[in-house]
KEROLO-383239 format. One record per residue: residue in three letters; x, y, z of N, C-alpha, C, O, CB in turn. Coordinates in steps of 0.05 Angstrom, whole numbers, plus 5000, padded with zeros to 4 digits. Glycine has a CB too. Example, Ala and Ser with C-alpha at 12.3 -4.5 7.8 and 13.67 -1.06 7.14 Angstrom:
BEGIN
ALA526448865156524649105156526449345156528549345169522649115181 SER525749555142527349795143525850015157526850235161528249885114 
This chain:
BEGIN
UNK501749775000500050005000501850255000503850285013498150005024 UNK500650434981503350714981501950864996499450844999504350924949 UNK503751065009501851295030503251545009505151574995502851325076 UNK500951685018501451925004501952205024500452305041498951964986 UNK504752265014506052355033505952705025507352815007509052195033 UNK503552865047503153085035505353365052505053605047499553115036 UNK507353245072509053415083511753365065512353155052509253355116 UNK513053575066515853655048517853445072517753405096516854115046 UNK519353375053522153185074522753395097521953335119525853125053 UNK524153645092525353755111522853825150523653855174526454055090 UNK520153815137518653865149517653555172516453565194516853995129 UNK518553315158517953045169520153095186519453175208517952755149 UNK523653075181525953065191525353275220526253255243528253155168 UNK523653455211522953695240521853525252522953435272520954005238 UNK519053425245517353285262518253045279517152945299515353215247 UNK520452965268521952625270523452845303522652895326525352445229 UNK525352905291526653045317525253135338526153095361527953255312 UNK522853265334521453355361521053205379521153215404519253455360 UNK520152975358518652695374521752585392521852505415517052365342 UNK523452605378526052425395526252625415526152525437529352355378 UNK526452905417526453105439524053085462524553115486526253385426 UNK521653035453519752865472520752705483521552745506517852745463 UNK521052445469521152225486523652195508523752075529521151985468 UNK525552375494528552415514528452555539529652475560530852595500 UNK526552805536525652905562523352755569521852905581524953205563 UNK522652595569520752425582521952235602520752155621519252295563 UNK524752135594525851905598527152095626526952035650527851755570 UNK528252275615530352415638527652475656528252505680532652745627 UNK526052485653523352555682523152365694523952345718520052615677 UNK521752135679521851885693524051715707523851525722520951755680 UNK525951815697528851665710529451815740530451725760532051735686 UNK528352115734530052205762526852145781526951955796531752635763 UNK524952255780522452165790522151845806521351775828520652175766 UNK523351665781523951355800526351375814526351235835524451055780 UNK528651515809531051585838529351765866529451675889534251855824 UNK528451895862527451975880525651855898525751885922526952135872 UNK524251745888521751585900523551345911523051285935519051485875 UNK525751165898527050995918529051095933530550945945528150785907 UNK529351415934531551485962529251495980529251396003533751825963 UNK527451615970524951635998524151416012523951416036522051745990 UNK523551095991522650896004525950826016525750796040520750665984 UNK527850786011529650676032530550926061531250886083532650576013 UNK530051136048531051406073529351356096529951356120530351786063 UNK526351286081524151216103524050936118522850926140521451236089 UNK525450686106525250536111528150496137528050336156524750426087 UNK530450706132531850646146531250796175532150736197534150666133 UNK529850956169528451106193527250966217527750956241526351256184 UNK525450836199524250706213524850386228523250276242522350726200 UNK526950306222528250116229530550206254530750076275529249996202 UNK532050426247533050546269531450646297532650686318534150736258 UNK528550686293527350746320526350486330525550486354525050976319 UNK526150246315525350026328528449906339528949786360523549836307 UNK529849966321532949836334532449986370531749866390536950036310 UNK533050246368533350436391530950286407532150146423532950816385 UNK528750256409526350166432527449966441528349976464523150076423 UNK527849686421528549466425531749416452532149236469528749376394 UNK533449666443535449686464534749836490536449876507537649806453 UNK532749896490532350136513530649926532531249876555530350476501 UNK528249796516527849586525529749406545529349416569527349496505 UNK531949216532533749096538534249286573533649286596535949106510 UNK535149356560537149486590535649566605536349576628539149736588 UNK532249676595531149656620529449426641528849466665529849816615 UNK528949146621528248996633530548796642529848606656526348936621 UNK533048826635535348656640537048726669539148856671537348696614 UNK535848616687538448656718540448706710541148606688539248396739 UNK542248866724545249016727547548716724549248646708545549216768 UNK546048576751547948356755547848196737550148106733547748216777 UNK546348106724545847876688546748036672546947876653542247776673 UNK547848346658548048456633550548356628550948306604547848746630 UNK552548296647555748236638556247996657558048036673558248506645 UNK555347796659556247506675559447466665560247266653553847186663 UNK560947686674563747526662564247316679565247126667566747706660 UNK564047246708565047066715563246776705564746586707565547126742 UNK561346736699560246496672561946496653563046286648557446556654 UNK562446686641564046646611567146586627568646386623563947006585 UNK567446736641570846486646570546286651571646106639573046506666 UNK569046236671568745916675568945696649570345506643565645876687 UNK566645886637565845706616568145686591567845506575562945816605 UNK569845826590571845936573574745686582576145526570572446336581 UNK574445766615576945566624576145296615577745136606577445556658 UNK573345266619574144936614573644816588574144586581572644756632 UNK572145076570573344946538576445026534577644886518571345096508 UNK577945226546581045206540582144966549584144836542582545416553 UNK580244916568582744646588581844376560583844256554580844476642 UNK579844316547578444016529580544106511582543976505574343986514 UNK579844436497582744496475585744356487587244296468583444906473 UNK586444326501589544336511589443966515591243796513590344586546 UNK586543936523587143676527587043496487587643266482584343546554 UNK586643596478585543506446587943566429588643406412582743706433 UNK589243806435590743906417593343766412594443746390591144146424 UNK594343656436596643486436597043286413598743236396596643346461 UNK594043156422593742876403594042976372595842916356590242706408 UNK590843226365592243266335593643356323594143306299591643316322 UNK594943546343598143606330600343406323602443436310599543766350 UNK599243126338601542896333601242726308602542566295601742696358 UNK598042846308597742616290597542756259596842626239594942426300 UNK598243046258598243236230600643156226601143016206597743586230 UNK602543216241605943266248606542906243608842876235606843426291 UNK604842626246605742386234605442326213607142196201605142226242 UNK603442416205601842466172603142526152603042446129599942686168 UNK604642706164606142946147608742796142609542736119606743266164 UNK610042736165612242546162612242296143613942256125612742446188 UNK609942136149609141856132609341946104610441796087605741726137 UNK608342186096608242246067609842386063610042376039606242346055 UNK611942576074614442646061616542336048618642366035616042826087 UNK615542116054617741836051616641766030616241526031618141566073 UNK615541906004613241755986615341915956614942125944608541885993 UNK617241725954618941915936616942015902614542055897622441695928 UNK618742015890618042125851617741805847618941625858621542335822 UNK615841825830614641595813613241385828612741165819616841465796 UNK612541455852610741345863607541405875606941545894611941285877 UNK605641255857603841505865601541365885600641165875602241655836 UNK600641405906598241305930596541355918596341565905597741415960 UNK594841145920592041095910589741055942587341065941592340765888 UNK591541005967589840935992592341016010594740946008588440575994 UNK591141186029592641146055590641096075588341176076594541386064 UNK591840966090589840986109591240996138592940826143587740746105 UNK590541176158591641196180590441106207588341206217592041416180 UNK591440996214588640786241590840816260592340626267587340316236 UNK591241166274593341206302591540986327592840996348593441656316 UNK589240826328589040786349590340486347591240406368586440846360 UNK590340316326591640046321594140096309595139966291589939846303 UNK595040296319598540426320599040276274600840126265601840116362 UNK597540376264598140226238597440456213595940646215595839916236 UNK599040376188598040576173598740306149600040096152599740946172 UNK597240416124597040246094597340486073596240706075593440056087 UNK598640446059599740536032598440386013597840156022602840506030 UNK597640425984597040255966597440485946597340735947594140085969 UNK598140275923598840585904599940455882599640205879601240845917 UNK601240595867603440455837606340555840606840795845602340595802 UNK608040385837611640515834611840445803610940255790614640305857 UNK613440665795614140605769615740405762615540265741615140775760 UNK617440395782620040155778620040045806619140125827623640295768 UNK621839765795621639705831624339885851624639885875622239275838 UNK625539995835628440145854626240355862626340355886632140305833 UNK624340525854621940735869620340485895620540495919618740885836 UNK619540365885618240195911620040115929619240175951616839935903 UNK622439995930624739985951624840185961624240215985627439945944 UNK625440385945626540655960624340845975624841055986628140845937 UNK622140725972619240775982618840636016618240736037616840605957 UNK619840286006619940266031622540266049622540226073618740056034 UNK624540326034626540336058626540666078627640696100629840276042 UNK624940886063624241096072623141006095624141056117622841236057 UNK620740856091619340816110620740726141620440756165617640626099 UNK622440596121623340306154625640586157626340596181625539786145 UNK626840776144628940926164627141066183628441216198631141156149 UNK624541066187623441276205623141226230622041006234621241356199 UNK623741376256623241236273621441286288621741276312624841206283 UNK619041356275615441256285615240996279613240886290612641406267 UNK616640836265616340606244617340346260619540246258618340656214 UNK615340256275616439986287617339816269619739756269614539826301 UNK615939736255616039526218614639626198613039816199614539196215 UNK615539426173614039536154613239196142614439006151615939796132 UNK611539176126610738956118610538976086608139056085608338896133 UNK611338966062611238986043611238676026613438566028613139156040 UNK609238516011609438295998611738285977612238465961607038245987 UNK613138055977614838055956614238055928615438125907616237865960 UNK611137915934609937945906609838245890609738255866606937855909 UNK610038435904610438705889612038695871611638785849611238905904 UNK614638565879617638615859617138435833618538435813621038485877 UNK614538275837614738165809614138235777614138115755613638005812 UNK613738465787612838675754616138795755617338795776609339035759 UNK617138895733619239045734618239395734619339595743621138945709 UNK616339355724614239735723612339685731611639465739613139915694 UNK611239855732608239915748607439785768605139705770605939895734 UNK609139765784608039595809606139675827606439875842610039525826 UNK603239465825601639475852603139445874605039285878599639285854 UNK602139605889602439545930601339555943599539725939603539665949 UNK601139415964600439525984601839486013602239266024598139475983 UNK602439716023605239596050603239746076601739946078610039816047 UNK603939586089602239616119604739706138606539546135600439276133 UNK605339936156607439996171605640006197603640146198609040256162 UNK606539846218606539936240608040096262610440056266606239806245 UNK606340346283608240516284608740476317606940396332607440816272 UNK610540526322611340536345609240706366608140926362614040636343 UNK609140506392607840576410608940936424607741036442607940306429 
């Protein structure tokens, strides 16, 4: 369908622009109009949350006895004897991060754990894993046996029978 276009170009291009000058000051109204209206709902909102904060404390202190607002001698009590369970606890897992740590510094190159497992109360730990060669698995367990957490070590001979990729698994027991 053709429209019949009874305004001159230069006169549309006017009309085109006004309309974009409308809608631009329209936009800048409504943009600051919606800033304004959400400083008011949060300015108001924080207002009013601050005088219920303030009641709620005035409250407090007025229905709260002198002698209950600061029970420090409860909180030491109560403080000493979770410090004293800390001191009694801490020994153990510090020994047993600090054995951990040791067991796996002896785990040379080309050997890689697939299972450890650490059982400090049946004084025992298990290795299982792959050595590349058997001189890495020797030198895996003779690490072990130089340690002296290391009562024994138990390693099957059957390991040495691959020349590469050797399965393991060695069980060390550790000194009491």
């Amino acid at each position: 369908m053709n429209q019949l276009t009874i305004l001159p170009p230069e006169y549309k291009q006017r009309i085109l622009l006004l309309e974009r000058n409308r809608l631009v000051r329209r936009s800048v109204v409504l943009t600051g109009a919606s800033i304004a209206l959400a400083t008011a709902i949060f300015w108001g909102t924080n207002m009013i949350l601050s005088q219920q904060l303030q009641t709620i404390e005035t409250e407090l202190l007025i229905t709260t006895p002198a002698s209950t607002q600061y029970p420090i001698t409860q909180l030491n009590e109560q403080n000493t004897r979770e410090y004293q369970l800390l001191n009694q606890l801490r020994p153990t897992a510090t020994s047993h991060a600090r054995t951990i740590t040791v067991l796996l510094s002896t785990v040379p190159a080309g050997v890689t754990l697939s299972k450890f497992d650490y059982q400090p109360e049946l004084q025992r730990v298990t290795f299982s894993g792959v050595a590349a060669d058997r001189g890495r698995f020797l030198a895996f367990r003779d690490n072990l046996t130089s340690l002296s957490t290391i009562e024994s070590v138990q390693a099957p001979i059957s390991s040495l029978a691959a020349p590469t990729d050797i399965d393991f698994t060695i069980t060390a027991t550790l000194t009491p």
